[in-house]
N, C-alpha and C positions, 0 to 999 in steps of 0.2 A: 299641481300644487295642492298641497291637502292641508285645511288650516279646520281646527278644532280650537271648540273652548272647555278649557278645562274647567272642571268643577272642583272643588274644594272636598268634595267627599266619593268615594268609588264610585260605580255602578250598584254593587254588589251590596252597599252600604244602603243606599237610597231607597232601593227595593225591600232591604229587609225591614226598611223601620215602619212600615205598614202593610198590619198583617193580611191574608187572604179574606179574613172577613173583613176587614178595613175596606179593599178594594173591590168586595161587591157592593157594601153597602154606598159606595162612593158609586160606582156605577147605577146603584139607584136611582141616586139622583140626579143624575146627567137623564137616564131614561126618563123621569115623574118630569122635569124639567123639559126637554124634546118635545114629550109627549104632549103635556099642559100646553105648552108654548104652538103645539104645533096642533092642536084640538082648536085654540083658541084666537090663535091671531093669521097664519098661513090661510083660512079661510077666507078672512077680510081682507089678507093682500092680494088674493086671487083674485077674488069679484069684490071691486071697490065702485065707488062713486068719486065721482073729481071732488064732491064736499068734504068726505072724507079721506081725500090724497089729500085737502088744503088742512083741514083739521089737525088730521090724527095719521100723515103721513108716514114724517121723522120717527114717529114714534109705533107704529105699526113697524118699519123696518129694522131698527133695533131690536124690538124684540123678536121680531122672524129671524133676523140674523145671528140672535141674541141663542134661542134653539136651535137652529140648526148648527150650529157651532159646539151644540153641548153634544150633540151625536158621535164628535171627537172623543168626547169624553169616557164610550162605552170602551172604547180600547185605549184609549190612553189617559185614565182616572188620577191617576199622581198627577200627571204633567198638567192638568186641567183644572188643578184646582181651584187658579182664582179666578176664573170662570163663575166655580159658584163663591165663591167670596166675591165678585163684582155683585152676583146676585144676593147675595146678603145683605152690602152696604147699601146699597140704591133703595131699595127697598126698606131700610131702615130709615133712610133718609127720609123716605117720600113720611112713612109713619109719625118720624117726631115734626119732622118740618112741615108738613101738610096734613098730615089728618088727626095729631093732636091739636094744634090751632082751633080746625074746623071742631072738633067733639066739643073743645072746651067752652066754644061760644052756640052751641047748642045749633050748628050748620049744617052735620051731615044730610045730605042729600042722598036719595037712592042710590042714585050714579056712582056719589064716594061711598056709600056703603058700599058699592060691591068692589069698585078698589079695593078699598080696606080689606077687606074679607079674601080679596085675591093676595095682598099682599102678607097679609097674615101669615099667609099658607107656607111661608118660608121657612115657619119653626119646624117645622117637621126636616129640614137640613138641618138643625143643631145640631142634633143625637149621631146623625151619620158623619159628619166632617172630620176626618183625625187631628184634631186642634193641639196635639202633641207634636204631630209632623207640621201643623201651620206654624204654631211658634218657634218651632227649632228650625225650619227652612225660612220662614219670613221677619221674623222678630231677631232673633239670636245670630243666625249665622251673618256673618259680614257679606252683604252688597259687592259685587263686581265691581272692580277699577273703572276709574273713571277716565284715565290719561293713559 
């Protein structure tokens, strides 16, 4: 039994609407994304401390999972895209909903300063993301049946 889900537009359509440089600069960022993620947190999931499995567990594992999941990304940059769109919102989150608060009552601490300054680091995805193919596949085109 062979059961496929049709898509709403070709193969042939999909691929061309983002061009060769589209799909490196996309693979870029799955690579700065791997890479950061995996410079910076796969080390403390390796050699941890039980205070910081109770701490900074959950969140130590999403983001290793969070990398190593973008490595998909180097061969398959379309299909992954919101992958980096998950990492664009979260991180915009944390920015207005926690580290504007903190800046504005004059809070920042070392600690969130360097959040901050990691989360920052997102904008450097704006320029590369084909926000032509995010709107036309995520905004415009109509959602999968529901029934």
């Amino acid at each position: 039994m062979n059961s496929t889900i049709k898509s709403s537009l070709p193969k042939s359509a999909v691929g061309a609407e983002v061009s060769l440089f589209r799909l490196y600069t996309l693979r870029l960022c799955y690579l700065i994304l791997a890479a950061g993620l995996g410079t910076y947190i796969w080390p403390n999931v390796i050699h941890h401390t039980n205070e910081l499995a109770i701490t900074k567990g959950p969140l130590l594992a999403l983001l290793a999972g969070l990398g190593a999941t973008a490595i998909l990304g180097l061969r398959y940059p379309v299909q992954m895209i919101p992958l980096l769109l998950f990492e664009l919102i979260w991180k915009t989150i944390y920015l207005i909903a926690f580290a504007l608060p903190l800046w504005s009552a004059h809070q920042i601490t070392a600690a969130a300063a360097e959040d901050i300054k990691a989360c920052l680091m997102v904008v450097i995805f704006l320029p590369l993301i084909p926000w032509r193919y995010v709107f036309t596949h995520y905004i415009v085109q109509r959602g999968e049946r529901w029934r």
